[in-house]
C-alpha positions as CSV (number, residue, x, y, z in Angstrom):
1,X,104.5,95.2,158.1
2,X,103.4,98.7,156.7
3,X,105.9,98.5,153.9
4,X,104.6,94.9,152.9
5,X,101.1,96.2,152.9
6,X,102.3,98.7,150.5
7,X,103.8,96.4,147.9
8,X,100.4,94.8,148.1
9,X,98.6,98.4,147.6
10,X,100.6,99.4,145.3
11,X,100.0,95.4,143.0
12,X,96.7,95.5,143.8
13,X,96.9,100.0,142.1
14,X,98.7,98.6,139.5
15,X,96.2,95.4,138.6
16,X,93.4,97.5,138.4
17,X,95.2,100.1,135.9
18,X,96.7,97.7,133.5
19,X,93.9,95.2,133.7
20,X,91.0,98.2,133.5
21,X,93.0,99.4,130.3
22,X,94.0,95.8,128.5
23,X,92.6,93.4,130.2
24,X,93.0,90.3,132.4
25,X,93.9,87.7,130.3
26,X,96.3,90.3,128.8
27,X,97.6,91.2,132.1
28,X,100.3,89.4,133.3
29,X,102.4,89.1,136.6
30,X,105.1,90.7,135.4
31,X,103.5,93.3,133.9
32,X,101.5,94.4,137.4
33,X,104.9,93.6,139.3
34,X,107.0,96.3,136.6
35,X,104.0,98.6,136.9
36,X,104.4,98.3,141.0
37,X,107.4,98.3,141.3
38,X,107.8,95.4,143.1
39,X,110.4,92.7,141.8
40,X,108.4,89.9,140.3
41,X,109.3,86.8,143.0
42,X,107.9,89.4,145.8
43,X,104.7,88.9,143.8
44,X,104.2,85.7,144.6
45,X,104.4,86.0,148.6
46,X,101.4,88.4,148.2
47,X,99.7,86.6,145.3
48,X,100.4,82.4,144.8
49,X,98.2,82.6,140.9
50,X,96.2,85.0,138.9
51,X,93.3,83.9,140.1
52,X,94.6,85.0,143.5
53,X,95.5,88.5,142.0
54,X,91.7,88.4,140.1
55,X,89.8,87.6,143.8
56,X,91.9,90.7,145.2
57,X,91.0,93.0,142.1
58,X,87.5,92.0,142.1
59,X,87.3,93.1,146.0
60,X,89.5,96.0,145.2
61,X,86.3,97.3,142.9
62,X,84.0,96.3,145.1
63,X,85.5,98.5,148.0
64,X,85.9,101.3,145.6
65,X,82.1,100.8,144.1
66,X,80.9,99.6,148.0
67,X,82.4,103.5,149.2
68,X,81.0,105.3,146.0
69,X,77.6,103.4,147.4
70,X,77.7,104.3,150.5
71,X,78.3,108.5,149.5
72,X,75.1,108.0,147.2
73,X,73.5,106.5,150.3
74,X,74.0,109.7,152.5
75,X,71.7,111.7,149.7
76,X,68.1,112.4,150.9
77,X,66.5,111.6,147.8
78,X,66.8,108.3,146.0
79,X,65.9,110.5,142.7
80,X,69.1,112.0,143.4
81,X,71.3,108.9,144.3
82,X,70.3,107.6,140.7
83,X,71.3,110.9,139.1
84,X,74.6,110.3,141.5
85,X,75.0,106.8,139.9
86,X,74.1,108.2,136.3
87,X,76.6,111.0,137.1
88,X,79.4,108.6,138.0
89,X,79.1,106.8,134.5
90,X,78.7,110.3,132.7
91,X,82.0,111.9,134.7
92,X,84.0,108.5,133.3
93,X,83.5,109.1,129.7
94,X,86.8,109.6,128.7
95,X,87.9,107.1,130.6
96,X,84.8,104.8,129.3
97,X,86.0,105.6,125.6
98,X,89.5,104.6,125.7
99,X,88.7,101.0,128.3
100,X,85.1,100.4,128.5
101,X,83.1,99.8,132.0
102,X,85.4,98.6,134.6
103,X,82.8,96.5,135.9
104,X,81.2,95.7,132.6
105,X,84.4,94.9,130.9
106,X,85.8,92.5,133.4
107,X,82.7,90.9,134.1
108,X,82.3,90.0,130.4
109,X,85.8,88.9,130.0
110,X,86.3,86.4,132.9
111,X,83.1,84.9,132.0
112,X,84.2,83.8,129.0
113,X,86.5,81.6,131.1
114,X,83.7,80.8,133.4
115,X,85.0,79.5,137.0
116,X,85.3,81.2,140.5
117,X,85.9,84.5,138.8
118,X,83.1,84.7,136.7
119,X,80.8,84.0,140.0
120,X,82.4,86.9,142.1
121,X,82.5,89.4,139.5
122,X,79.0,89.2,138.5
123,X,78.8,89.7,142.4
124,X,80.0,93.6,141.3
125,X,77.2,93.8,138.4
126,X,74.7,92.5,140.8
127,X,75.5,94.8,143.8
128,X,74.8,97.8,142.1
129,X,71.6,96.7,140.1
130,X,70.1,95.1,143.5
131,X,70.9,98.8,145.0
132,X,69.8,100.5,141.8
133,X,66.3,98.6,142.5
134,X,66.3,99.4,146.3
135,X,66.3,103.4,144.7
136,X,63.4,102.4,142.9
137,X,61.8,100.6,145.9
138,X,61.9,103.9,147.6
139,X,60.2,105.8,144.7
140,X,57.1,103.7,145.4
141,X,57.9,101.7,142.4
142,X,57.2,98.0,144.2
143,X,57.4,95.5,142.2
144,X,58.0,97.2,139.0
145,X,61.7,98.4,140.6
146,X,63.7,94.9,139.1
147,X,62.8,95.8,135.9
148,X,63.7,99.8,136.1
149,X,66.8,99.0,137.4
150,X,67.6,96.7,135.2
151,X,66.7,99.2,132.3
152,X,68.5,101.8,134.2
153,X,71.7,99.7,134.1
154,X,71.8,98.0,131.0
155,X,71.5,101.8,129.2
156,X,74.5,102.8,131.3
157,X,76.5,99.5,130.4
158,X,75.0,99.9,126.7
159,X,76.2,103.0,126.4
160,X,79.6,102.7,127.5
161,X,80.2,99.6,125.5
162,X,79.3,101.8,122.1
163,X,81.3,104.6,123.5
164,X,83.8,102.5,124.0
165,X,83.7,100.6,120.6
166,X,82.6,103.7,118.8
167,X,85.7,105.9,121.0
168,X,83.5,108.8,121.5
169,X,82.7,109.6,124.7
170,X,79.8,112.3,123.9
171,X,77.7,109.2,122.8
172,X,77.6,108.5,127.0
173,X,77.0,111.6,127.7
174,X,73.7,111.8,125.0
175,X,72.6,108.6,127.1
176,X,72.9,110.0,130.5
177,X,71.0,113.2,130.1
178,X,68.5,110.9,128.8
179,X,68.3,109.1,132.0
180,X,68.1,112.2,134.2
181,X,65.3,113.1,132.1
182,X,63.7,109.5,132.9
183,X,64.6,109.7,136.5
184,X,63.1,112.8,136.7
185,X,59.7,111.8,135.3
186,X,59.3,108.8,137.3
């Protein structure tokens, strides 16, 4: 039992590497199975279709994002979860350069297919702007908070799309220290 929960670790590792850096629709089976090292039939016992490997990759992120959440969440100050959050995307920017968003990317890809995917991974996108706006809640910012976290988020997501298109990873890092400046004043 503990080595077959390792083959599906280590497909659901290697899913979220190869997809993170080419995509889903460029992803295949047999590339996550090669990149696991698991032969390709023992693929299938964990994962019957793509879209099986897609629902276990979106909840892989959202455990990884949920966990990242929930450190933010033990700071006192909800000015300093947001600079935790704006921290987060300004510590990726390498990474942000040569793939994009890991959220923003995927989310924008599988809903050009539309379907079951699409749904859950705007489920990602929405879980942190609906606790980006709870930040703001607890600022005092009422009913105003929807809209500053949606500013807050689309800048991040913004600027890691042109740092990714652009490949220069300074142009997140101009953005961010913008924000904390913004935070700051709020």
């Amino acid at each position: 039992m503990i080595k077959e929960s390792n083959k599906r670790s280590r497909l659901l590792e290697a899913a979220n590497k190869l997809v993170y850096a080419q995509g889903f629709n460029q992803t295949t089976l047999a590339d996550i199975a090669r990149e696991a090292e698991v032969p390709l039939g023992n693929v299938y016992y964990y994962f019957k279709t793509k879209e099986d490997i897609g629902q276990a990759l979106i909840g892989y992120r959202a455990d990884f994002y949920g966990g990242l959440i929930a450190q933010w969440d033990r700071l006192p100050d909800p000015k300093q979860r947001l600079h935790a959050l704006i921290g987060e995307v300004e510590g990726q920017r390498e990474a942000l350069a040569a793939s994009g968003c890991p959220i923003g990317s995927l989310c924008q890809e599988l809903h050009k297919d539309g379907g079951v995917l699409a749904e859950k991974s705007a489920d990602l996108m929405g879980a942190i702007l609906g606790w980006t706006e709870q930040q703001f809640r607890e600022l005092g910012k009422g009913t105003e908070s929807a809209d500053l976290a949606l500013h807050l988020v689309t800048v991040l997501q913004g600027a890691s799309l042109l740092t990714h298109t652009f490949n220069k990873p300074d142009l997140v890092l101009r953005e961010t220290t913008r924000l904390r400046k913004w935070v700051d004043s709020l």
